[in-house]
C-alpha positions as CSV (number, residue, x, y, z in Angstrom):
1,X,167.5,-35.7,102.5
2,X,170.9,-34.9,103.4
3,X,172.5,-38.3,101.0
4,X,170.7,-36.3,98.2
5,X,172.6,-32.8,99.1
6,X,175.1,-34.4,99.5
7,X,175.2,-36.0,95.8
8,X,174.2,-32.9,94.3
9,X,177.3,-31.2,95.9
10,X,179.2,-34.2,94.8
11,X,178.2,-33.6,91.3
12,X,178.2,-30.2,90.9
13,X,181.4,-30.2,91.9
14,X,182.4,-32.7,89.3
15,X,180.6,-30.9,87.0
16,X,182.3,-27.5,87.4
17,X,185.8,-29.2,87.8
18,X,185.3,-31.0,84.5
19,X,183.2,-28.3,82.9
20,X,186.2,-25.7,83.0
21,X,183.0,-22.5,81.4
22,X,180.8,-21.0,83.1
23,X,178.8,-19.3,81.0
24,X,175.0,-19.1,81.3
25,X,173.9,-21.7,79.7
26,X,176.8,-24.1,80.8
27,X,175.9,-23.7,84.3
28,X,172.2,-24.2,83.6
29,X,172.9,-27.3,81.0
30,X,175.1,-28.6,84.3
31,X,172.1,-28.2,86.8
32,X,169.4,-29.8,84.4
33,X,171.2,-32.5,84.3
34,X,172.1,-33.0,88.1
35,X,168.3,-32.4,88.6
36,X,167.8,-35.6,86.4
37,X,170.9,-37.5,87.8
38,X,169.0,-36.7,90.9
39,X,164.9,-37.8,90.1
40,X,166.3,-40.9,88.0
41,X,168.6,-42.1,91.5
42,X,165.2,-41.4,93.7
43,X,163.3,-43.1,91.5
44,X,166.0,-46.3,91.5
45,X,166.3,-45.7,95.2
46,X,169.5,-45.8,95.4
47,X,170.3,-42.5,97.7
48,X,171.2,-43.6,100.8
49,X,173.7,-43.9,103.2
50,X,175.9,-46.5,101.0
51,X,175.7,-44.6,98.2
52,X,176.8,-41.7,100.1
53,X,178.5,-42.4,103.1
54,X,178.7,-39.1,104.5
55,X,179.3,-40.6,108.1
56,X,183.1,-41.0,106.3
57,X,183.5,-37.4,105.4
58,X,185.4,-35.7,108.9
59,X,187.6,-38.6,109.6
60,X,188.5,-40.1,105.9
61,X,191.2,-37.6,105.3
62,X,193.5,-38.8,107.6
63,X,192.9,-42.5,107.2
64,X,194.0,-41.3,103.6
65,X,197.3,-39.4,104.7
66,X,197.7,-42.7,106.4
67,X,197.6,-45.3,103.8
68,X,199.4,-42.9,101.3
69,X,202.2,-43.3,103.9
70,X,202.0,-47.1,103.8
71,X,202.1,-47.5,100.5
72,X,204.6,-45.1,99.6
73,X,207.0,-47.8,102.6
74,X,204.9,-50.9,101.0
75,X,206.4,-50.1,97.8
76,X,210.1,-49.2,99.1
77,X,210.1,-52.9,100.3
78,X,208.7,-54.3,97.0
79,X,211.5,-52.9,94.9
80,X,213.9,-53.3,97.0
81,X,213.0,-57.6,97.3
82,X,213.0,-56.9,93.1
83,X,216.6,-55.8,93.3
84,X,217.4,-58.3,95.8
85,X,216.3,-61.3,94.1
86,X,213.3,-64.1,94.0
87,X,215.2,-65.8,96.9
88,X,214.0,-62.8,99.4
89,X,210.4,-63.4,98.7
90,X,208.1,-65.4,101.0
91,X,204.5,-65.9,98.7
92,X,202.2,-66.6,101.4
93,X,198.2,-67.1,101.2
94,X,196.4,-66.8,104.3
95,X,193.0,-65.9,105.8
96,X,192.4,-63.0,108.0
97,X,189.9,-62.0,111.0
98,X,188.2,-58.3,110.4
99,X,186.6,-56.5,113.0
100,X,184.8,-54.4,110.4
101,X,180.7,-54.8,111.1
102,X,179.4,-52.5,107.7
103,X,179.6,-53.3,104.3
104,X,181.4,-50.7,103.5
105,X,184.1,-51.1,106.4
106,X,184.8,-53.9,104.7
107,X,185.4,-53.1,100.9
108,X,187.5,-50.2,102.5
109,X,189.4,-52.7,104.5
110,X,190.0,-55.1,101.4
111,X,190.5,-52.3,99.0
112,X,193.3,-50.8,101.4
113,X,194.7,-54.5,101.5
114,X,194.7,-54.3,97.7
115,X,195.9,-50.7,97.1
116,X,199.1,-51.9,99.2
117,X,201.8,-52.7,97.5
118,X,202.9,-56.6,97.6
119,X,199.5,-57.6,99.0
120,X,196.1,-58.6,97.8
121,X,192.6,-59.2,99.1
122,X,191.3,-62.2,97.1
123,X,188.2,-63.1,98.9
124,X,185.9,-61.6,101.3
125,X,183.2,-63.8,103.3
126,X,181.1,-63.0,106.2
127,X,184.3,-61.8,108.8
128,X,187.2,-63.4,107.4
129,X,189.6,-62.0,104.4
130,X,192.0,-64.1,102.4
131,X,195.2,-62.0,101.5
132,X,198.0,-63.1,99.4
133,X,200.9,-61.5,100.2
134,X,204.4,-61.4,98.5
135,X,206.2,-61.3,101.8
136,X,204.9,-63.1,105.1
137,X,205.8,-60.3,107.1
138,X,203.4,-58.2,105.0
139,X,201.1,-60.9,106.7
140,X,202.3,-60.5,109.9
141,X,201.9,-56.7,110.2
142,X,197.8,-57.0,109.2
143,X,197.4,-59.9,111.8
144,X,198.4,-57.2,114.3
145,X,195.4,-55.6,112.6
146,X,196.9,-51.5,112.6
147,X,195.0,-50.7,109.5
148,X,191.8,-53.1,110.7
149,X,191.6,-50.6,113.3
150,X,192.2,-48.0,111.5
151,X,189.1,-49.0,109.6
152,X,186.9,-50.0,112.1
153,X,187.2,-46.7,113.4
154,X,186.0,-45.4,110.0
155,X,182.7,-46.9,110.7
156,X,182.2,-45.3,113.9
């Protein structure tokens, strides 16, 4: 009960954000429709907590503030190897261990990877990553495994 208030918040937000009237009918043309949104996902059973993780919701701010951080330095060191030249890059290919036990630990995990500048998730199977990365310290620095803890702790 408490994934489905939780997507009818989601949505009416989104709908009142978007909408940008709130007239009468608007506001009533807006709820019909989240009621439907709302019988056509029970019926496809597909409310639950992966579709609404709202275990994330206290602690998924400041993992944000975070990565915002690390991408803002990730991509200070990308244009600065740019300017520097192709001989300050170090291509490097390599598979990582996660400690990430959900699902959806680990698409935040390899999504944060990705959202990085200079370094992407390629593959994900069972607990190991693979991660391209244009410098092998960018490799380095998520074998120490800051941001896998970082998510892990997302999950609990």
């Amino acid at each position: 009960m408490k994934h489905t208030i939780s997507l009818f918040l989601t949505l009416a937000a989104f709908w009142l954000l978007n909408s940008g009237h709130y007239s009468v009918l608007v506001l009533s043309l807006g709820f019909v429709s989240i009621a439907l949104v709302l019988i056509i996902s029970h019926k496809m059973d597909v409310v639950d907590q992966e579709s609404q993780p709202i275990y994330l919701s206290t602690k998924i701010l400041g993992y944000y503030l975070w990565l915002i951080k690390e991408i803002i330095k990730a991509n200070i060191t990308v244009v600065k190897h740019i300017w520097v030249g192709e001989k300050s890059i170090s291509p490097t290919l390599k598979k990582i261990k996660i400690s990430q036990q959900t699902d959806m630990g680990k698409v935040i995990y390899a999504n944060s990877i990705t959202l990085t500048p200079g370094t992407v998730a390629i593959d994900l199977v069972d607990n190991e990553i693979t991660v391209h990365a244009l410098l092998s310290k960018d490799i380095e620095s998520l074998e120490v495994g800051e941001m896998d803890r970082r998510v892990t702790l997302l999950e609990r």
